[in-house]
C-alpha positions in Angstrom: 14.4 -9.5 -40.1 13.3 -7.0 -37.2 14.1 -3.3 -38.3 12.4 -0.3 -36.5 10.3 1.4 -38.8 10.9 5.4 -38.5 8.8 7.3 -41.2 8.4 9.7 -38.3 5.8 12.8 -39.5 5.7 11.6 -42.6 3.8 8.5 -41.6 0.6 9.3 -42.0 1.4 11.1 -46.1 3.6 7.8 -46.5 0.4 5.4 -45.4 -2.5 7.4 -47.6 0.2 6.9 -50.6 0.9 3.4 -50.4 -2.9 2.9 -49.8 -3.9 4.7 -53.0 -1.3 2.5 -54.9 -3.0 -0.7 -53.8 -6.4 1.3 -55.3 -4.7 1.6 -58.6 -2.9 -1.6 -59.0 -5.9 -3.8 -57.4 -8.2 -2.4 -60.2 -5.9 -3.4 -63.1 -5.7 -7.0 -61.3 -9.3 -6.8 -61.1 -9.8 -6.3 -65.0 -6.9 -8.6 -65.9 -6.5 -10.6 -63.4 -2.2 -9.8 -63.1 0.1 -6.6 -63.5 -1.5 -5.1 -60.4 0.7 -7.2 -57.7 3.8 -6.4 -60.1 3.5 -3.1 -60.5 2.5 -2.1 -56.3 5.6 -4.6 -55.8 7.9 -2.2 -57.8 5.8 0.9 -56.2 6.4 -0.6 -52.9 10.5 -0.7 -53.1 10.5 3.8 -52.8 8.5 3.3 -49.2 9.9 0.1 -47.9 13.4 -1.6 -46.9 13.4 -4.2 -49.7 14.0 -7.0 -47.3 10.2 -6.1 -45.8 8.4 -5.8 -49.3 7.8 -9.5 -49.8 5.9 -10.4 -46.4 3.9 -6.8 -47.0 3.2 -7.1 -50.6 2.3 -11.0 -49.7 -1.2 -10.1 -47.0 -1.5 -7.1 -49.7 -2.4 -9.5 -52.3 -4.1 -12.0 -50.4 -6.6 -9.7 -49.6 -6.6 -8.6 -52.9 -7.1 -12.1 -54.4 -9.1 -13.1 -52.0 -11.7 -10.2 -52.8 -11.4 -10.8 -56.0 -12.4 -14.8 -55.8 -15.5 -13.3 -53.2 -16.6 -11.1 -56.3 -16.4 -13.8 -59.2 -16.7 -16.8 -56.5 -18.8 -18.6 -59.1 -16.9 -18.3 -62.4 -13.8 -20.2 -60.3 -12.9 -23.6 -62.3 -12.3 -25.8 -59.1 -10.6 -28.4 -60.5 -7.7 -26.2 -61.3 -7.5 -24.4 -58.2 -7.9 -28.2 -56.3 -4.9 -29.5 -58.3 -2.8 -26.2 -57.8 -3.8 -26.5 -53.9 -2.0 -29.9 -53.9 1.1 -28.7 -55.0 1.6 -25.4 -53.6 2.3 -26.3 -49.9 4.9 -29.1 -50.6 6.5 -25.9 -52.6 6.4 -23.6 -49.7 7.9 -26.4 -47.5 10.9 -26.3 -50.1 11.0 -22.7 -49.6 11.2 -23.1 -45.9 15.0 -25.2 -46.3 16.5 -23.1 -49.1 15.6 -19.4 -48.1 18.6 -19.1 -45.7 20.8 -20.9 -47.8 20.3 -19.0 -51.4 22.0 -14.8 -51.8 21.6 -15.1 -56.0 17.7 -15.4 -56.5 18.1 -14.1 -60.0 18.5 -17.3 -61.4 14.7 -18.1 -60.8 13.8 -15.1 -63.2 15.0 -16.7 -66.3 12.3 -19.5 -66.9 9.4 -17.2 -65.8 11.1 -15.0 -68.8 11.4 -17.7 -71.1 7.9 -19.1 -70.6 6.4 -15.6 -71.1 8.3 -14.7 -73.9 7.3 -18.1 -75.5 4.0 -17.1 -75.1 3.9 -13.7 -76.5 5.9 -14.2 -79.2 5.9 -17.9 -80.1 5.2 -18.9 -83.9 1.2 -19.9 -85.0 2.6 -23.4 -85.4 4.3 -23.6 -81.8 1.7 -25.3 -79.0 -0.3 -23.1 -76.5 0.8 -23.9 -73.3 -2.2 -25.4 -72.4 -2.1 -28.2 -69.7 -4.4 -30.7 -68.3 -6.0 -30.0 -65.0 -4.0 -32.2 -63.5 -0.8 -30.8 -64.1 -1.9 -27.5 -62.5 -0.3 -29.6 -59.4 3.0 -29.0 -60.6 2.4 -25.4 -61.2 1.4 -25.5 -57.9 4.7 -26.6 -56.5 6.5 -24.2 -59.1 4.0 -21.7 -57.5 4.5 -22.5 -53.6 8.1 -22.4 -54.2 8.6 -19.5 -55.7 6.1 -17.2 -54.0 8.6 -16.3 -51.5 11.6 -15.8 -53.5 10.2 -13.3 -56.1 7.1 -12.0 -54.6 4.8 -12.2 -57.3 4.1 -15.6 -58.8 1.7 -13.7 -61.3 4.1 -13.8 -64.5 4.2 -17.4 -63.7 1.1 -18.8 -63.9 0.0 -16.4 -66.1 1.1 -17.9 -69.6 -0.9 -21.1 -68.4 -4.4 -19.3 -68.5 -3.8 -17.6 -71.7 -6.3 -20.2 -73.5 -9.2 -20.9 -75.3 -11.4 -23.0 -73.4 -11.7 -20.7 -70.0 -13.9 -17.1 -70.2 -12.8 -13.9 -69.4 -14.1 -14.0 -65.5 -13.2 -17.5 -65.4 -9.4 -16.7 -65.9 -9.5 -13.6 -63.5 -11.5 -16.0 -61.0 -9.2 -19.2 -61.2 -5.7 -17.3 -60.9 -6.6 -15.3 -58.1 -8.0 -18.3 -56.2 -4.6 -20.0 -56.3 -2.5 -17.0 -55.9 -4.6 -16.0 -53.1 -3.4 -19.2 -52.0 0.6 -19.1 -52.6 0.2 -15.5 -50.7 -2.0 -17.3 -47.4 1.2 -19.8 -47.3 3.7 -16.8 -47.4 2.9 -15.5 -43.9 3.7 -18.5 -41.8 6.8 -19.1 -43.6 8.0 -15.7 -42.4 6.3 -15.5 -39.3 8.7 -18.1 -38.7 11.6 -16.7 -40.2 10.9 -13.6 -37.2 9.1 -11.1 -39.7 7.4 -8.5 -37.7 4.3 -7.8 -39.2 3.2 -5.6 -36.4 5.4 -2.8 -37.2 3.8 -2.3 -40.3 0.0 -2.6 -39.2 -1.1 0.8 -40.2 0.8 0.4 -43.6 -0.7 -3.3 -44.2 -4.7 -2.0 -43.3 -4.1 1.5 -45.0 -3.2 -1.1 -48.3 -5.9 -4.0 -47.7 -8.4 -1.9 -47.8 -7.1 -0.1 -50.7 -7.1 -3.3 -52.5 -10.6 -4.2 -51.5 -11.6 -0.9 -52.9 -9.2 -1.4 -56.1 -10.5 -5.1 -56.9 -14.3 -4.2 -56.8 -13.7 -1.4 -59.0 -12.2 -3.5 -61.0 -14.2 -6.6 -61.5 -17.1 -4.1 -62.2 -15.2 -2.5 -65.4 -14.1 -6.7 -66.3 -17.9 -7.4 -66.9 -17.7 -4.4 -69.3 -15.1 -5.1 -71.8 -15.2 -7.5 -74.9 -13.1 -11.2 -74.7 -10.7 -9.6 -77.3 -10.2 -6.2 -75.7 -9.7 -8.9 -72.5 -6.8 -11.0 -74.4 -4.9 -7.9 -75.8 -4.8 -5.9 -72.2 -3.7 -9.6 -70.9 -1.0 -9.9 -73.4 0.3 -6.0 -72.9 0.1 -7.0 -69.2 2.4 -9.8 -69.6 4.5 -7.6 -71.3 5.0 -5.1 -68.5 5.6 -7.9 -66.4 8.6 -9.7 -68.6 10.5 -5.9 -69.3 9.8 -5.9 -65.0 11.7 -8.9 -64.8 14.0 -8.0 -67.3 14.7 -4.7 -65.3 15.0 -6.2 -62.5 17.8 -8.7 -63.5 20.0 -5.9 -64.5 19.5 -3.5 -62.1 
């Protein structure tokens, strides 16, 4: 996975960009809690060899996460992220053993399409997808697995949080807690695999701090909108994200 990087003069423009895009993206994270890691992901592929996005995009959005859990630290609902922590490594480890064996990752799309599109447009009478606590451990599996095959497990845990019984910070709080997690497991599992993060070290701090700026920015504008202005930017962002995937099957 070792290319030379060679953005030659343009290194410097090329940097400043990609760092205002993690601005951008990390505030509409920081109000909705998802979209912003989608959309920088999609940015990211007109800068960066596609096989490099992935490991990049993954410290990206740890830092972004992880600021975002610092900033709303006490609306987190542990018992969710606990149970999601359980399950998340064993679905890394998975990862490990089928990453150099799998070409057509397309495949793993389709659920995360399916269970979005149940959610938006699901008939009154249809269940919520709202689980027990517990069961956020299989999420967490779903979660660690396919963090490094797709990049963003956003549009997958998503549809699960979409419920009446957590608050608007507490959603935003929770699901960057345990993607903040499936993004920490991402970089030994390519370390291993002979990433290079090195070559991109002006590109990765140019974009962390970015998203540092981009998440406070945008937990400050969360605290100012109403819980139903909250649910219909959630559901348009969940929208974005299923045309994304859709896009992305067919392109």
């Amino acid at each position: 996975m070792r290319t030379k990087l060679n953005w030659g003069e343009n290194m410097i423009f090329l940097t400043s960009v990609l760092g205002v895009m993690a601005i951008f993206t990390s505030v509409i994270s920081g109000v909705v809690g998802m979209a912003g890691g989608i959309v920088l992901l999609s940015l990211m592929t007109f800068f960066i060899p596609l096989q490099h996005i992935v490991p990049i995009h993954g410290v990206v959005q740890l830092v972004s996460n992880g600021s975002r859990c610092f900033f709303l630290r006490k609306k987190i609902v542990k018992e969710i992220a606990l149970y999601f922590f359980l399950g998340a490594p064993i679905g890394t480890l998975g990862t490990y053993f089928f990453l150099s064996h799998i070409s057509a990752k397309a495949i793993f799309y389709w659920p995360i399409i399916l269970l979005i599109l149940y959610t938006l447009f699901k008939p009154k009478k249809m269940p919520t997808l709202m689980i027990s606590h517990k069961n956020f451990f299989f999420l967490g599996l779903a979660g660690g697995f396919l963090a490094p095959l797709i990049g963003a497990t956003g549009p997958l845990v998503a549809p699960f949080f979409l419920r009446p019984d957590l608050e608007n910070e507490e959603i935003v709080a929770t699901k960057a807690c345990i993607q903040m997690f499936t993004h920490f497991l991402k970089i030994p599992l390519f370390l291993s695999l002979s990433f290079s993060y090195a070559q991109y070290s002006w590109v990765i701090v140019s974009m962390v701090v970015g998203a540092i700026i981009g998440t406070r920015l945008g937990v400050f504008l969360l605290g100012k909108i109403s819980e139903l202005l909250f649910k219909r930017i959630y559901q348009t962002a969940l929208f974005i994200a299923v045309i994304r995937l859709i896009v992305k099957l067919w392109a």
